[in-house]
ZADO-1210 file (C-alpha; in nm, 4 decimals, padded with zeros to 6 digits):
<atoms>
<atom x="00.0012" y="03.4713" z="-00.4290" code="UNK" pos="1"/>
<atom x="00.0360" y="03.1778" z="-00.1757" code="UNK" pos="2"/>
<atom x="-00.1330" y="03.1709" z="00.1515" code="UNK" pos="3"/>
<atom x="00.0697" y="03.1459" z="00.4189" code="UNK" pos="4"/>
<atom x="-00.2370" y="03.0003" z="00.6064" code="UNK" pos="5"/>
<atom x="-00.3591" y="02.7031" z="00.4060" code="UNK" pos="6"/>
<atom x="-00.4297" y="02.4204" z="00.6692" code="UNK" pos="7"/>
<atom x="-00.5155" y="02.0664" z="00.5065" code="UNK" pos="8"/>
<atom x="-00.6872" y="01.8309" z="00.7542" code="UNK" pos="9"/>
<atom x="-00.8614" y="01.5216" z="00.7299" code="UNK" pos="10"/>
<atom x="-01.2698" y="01.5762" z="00.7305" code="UNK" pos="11"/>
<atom x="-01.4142" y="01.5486" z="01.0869" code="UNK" pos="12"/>
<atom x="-01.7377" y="01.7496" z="01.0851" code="UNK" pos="13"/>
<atom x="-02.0837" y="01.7033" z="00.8938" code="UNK" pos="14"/>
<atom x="-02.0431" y="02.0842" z="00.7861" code="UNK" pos="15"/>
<atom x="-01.7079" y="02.0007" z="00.6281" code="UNK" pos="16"/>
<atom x="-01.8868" y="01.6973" z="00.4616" code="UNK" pos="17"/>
<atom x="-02.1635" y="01.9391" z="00.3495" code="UNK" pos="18"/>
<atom x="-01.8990" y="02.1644" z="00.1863" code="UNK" pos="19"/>
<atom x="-01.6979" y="01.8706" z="-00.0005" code="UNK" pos="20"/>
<atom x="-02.0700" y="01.8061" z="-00.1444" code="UNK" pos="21"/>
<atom x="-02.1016" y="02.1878" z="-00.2532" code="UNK" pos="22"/>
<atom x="-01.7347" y="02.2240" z="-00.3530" code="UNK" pos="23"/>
<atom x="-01.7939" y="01.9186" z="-00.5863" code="UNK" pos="24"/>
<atom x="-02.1207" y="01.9843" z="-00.7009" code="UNK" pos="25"/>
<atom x="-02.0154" y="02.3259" z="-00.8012" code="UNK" pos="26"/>
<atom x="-01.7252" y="02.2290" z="-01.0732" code="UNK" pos="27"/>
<atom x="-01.9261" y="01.9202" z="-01.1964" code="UNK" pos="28"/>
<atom x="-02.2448" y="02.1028" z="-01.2993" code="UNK" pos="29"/>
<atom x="-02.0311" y="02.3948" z="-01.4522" code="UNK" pos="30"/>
<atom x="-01.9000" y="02.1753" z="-01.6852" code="UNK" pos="31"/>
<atom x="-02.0896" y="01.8257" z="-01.6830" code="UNK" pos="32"/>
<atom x="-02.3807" y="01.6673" z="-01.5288" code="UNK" pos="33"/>
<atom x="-02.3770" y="01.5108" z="-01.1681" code="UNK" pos="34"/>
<atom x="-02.3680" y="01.0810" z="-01.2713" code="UNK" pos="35"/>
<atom x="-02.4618" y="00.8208" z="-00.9691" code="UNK" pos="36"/>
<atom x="-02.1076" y="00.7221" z="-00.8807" code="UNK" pos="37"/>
<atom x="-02.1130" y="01.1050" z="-00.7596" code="UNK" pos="38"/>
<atom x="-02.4151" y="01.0799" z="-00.5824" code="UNK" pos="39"/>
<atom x="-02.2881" y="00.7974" z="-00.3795" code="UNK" pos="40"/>
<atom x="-01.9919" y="00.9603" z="-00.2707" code="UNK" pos="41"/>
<atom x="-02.0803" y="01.3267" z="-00.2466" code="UNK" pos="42"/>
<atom x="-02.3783" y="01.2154" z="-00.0224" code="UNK" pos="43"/>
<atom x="-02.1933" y="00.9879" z="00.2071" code="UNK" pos="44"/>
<atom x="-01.8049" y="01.0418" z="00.2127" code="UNK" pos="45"/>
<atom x="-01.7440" y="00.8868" z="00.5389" code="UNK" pos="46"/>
<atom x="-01.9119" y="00.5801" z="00.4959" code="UNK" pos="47"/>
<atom x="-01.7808" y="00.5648" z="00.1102" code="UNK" pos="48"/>
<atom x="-01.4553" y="00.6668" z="00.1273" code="UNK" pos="49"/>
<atom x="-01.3211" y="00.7133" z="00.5240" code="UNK" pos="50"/>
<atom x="-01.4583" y="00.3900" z="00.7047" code="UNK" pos="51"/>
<atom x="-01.3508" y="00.2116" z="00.3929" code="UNK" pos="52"/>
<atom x="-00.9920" y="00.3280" z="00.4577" code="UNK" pos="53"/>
<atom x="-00.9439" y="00.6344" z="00.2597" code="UNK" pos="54"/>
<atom x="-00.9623" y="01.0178" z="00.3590" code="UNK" pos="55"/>
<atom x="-01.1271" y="01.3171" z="00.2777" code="UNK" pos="56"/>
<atom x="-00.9232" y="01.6085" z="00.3106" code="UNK" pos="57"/>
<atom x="-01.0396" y="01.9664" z="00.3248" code="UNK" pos="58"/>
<atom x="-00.8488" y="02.2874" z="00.2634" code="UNK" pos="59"/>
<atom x="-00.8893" y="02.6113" z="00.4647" code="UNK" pos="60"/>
<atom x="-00.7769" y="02.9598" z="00.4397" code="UNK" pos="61"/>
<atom x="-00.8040" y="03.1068" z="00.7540" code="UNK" pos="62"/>
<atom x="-01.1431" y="02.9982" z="00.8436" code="UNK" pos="63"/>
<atom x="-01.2977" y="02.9250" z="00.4755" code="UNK" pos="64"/>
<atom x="-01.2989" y="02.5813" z="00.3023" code="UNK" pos="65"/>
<atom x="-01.1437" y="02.6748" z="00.0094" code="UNK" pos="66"/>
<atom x="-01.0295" y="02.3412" z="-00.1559" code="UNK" pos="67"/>
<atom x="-01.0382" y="01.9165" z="-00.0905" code="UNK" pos="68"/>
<atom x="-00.9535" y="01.6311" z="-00.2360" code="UNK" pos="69"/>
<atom x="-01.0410" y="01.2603" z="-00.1681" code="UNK" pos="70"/>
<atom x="-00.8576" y="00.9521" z="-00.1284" code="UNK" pos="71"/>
<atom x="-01.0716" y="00.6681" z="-00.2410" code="UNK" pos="72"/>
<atom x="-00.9209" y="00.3140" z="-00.1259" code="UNK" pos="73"/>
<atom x="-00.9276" y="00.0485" z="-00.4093" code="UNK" pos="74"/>
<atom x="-00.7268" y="-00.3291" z="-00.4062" code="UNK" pos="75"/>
<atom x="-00.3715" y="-00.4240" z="-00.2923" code="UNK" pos="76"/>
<atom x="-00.2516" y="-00.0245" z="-00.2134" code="UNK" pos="77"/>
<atom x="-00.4240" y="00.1220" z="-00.4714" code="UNK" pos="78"/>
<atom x="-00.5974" y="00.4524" z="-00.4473" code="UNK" pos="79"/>
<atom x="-00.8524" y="00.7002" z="-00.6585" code="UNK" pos="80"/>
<atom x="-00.7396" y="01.0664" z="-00.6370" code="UNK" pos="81"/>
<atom x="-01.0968" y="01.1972" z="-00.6500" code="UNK" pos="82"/>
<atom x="-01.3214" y="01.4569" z="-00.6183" code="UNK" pos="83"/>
<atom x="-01.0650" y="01.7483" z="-00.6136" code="UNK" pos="84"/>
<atom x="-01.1752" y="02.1119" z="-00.5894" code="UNK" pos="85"/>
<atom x="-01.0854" y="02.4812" z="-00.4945" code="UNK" pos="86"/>
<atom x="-01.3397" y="02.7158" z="-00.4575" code="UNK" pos="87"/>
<atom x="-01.4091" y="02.9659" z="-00.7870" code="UNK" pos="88"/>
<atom x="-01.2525" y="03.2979" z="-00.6195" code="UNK" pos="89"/>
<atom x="-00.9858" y="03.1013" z="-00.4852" code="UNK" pos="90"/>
<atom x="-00.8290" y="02.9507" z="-00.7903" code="UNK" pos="91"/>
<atom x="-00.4810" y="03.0394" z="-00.9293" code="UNK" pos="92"/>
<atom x="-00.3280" y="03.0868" z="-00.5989" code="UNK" pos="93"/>
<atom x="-00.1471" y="02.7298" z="-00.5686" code="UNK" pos="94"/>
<atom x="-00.4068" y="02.5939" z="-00.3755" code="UNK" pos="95"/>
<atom x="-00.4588" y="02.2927" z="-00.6196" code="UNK" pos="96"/>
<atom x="-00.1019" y="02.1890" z="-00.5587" code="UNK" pos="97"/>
<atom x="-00.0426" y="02.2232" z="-00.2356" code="UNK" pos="98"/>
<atom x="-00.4050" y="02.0093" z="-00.1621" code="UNK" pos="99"/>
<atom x="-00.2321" y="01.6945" z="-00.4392" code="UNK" pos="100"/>
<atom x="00.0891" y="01.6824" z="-00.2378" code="UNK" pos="101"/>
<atom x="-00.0875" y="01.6772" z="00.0731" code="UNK" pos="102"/>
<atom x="-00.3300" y="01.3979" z="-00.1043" code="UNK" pos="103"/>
<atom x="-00.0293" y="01.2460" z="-00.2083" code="UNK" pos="104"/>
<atom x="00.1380" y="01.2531" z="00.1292" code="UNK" pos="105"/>
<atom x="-00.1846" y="01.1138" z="00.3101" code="UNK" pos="106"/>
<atom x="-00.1847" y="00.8785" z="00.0764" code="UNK" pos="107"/>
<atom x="00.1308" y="00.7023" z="00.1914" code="UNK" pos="108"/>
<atom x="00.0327" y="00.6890" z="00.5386" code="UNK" pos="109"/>
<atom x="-00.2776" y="00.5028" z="00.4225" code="UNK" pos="110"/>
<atom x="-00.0178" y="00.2468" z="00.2634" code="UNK" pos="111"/>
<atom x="-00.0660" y="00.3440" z="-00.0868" code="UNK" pos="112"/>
<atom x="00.1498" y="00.2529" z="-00.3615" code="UNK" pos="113"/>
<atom x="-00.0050" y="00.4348" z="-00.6120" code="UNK" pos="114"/>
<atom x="-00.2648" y="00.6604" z="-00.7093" code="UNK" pos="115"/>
<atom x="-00.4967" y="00.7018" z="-01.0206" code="UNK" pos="116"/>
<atom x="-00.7684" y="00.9605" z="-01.1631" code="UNK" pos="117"/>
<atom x="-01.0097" y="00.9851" z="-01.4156" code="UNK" pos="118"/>
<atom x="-01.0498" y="01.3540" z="-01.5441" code="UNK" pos="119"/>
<atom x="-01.1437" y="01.5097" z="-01.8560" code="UNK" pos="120"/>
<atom x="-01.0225" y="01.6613" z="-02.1444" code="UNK" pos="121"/>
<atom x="-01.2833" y="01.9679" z="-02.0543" code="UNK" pos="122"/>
<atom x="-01.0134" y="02.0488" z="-01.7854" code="UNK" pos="123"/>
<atom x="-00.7079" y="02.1640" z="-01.9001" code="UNK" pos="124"/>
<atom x="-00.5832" y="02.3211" z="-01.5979" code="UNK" pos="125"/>
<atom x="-00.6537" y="02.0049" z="-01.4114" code="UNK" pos="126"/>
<atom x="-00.4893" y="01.7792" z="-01.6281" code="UNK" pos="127"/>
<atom x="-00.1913" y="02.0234" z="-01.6179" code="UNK" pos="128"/>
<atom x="-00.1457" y="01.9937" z="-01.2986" code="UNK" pos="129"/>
<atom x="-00.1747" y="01.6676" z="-01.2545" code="UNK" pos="130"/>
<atom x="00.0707" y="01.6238" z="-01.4675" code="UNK" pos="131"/>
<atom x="00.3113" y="01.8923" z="-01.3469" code="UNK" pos="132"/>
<atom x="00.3210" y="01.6666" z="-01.0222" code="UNK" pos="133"/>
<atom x="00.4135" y="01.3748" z="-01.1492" code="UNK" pos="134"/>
<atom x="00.0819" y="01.2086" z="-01.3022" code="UNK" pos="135"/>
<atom x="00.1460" y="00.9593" z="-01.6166" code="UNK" pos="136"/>
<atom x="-00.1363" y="00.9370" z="-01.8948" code="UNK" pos="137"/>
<atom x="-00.2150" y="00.6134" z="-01.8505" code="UNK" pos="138"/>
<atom x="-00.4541" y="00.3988" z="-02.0892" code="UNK" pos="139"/>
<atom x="-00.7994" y="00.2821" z="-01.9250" code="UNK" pos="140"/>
<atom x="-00.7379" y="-00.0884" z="-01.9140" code="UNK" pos="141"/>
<atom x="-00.4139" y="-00.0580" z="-01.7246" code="UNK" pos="142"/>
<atom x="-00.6695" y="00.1505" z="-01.4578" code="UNK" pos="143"/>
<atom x="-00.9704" y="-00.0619" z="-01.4732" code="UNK" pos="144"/>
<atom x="-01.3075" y="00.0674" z="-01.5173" code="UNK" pos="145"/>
<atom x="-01.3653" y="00.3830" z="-01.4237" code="UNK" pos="146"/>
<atom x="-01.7595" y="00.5065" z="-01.2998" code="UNK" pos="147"/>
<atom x="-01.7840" y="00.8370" z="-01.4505" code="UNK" pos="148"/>
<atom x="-01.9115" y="00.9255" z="-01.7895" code="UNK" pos="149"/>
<atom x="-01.7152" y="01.2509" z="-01.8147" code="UNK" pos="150"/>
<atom x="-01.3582" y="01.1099" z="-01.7583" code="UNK" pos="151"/>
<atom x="-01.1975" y="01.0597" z="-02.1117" code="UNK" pos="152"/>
<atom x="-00.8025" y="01.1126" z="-01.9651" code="UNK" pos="153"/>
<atom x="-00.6462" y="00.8416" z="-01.7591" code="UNK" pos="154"/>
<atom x="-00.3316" y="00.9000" z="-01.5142" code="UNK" pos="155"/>
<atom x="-00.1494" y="00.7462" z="-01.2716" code="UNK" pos="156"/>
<atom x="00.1205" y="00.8242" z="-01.0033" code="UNK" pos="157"/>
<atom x="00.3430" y="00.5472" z="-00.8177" code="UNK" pos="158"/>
<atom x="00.4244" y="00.6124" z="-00.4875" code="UNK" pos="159"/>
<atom x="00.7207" y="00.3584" z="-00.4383" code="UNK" pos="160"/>
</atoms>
């Protein structure tokens, strides 16, 4: 069942930064290991990702973080979907989607003209839902490198 009473904002508080770090750190060590390219932007989003001209957006139901996603800028409009994550318990309930569109829609404002991810053939859901909004398997080269061990499926999105 949707809730009504998902609000996506951009991140504003240390505590929301602590829970993008905990959100995060929960879904990587469930299934992989936590590599340095995490480390550097779980510990620091708003100097890695905001003041470089990206966002971090954070779900809520109610008053619980359930969910966020990141917008990581990279050259000439092009930006990382990263870092995307809805609590355990709160999984299944559209969440997911309704944080990419809003990713996807922040993106724009930011001037984006398209969007890529690295994710992993260990998440099927993930990849399925990229794809159900529009994400493209892609090949690595036509992404450029990509910092994370784990990611072994490529996609991209254009925003024009």
């Amino acid at each position: 069942m949707l809730d009504a009473t998902l609000t996506i904002t951009s991140l504003k508080t240390p505590d929301e930064a602590r829970a993008f770090k905990a959100l995060n750190e929960e879904w990587i060590t469930r299934v992989f290991t936590i590599e340095e390219a995490d480390r550097v932007i779980l510990e620091n989003p708003v100097e890695n990702i905001v003041n470089r001209g990206g966002d971090v957006l954070i779900a809520r139901a109610g008053d619980s973080i359930v969910g966020c996603v990141a917008l990581v800028p990279g050259e000439a409009g092009v930006f990382e979907l990263s870092k995307m994550s809805v609590t355990p318990e709160s999984r299944g309930q559209g969440y997911g989607r309704r944080i990419i569109y809003a990713a996807i829609d922040r993106a724009r404002e930011l001037g984006a003209t398209s969007l890529f991810l690295g994710s992993s053939t260990k998440l099927p859901n993930a990849v399925h839902l990229y794809e159900s909004v529009g994400f493209k398997h892609v090949s690595i080269e036509q992404i450029g490198p990509m910092p994370y061990v784990r990611a072994d499926v490529f996609m991209e999105l254009e925003l024009q």
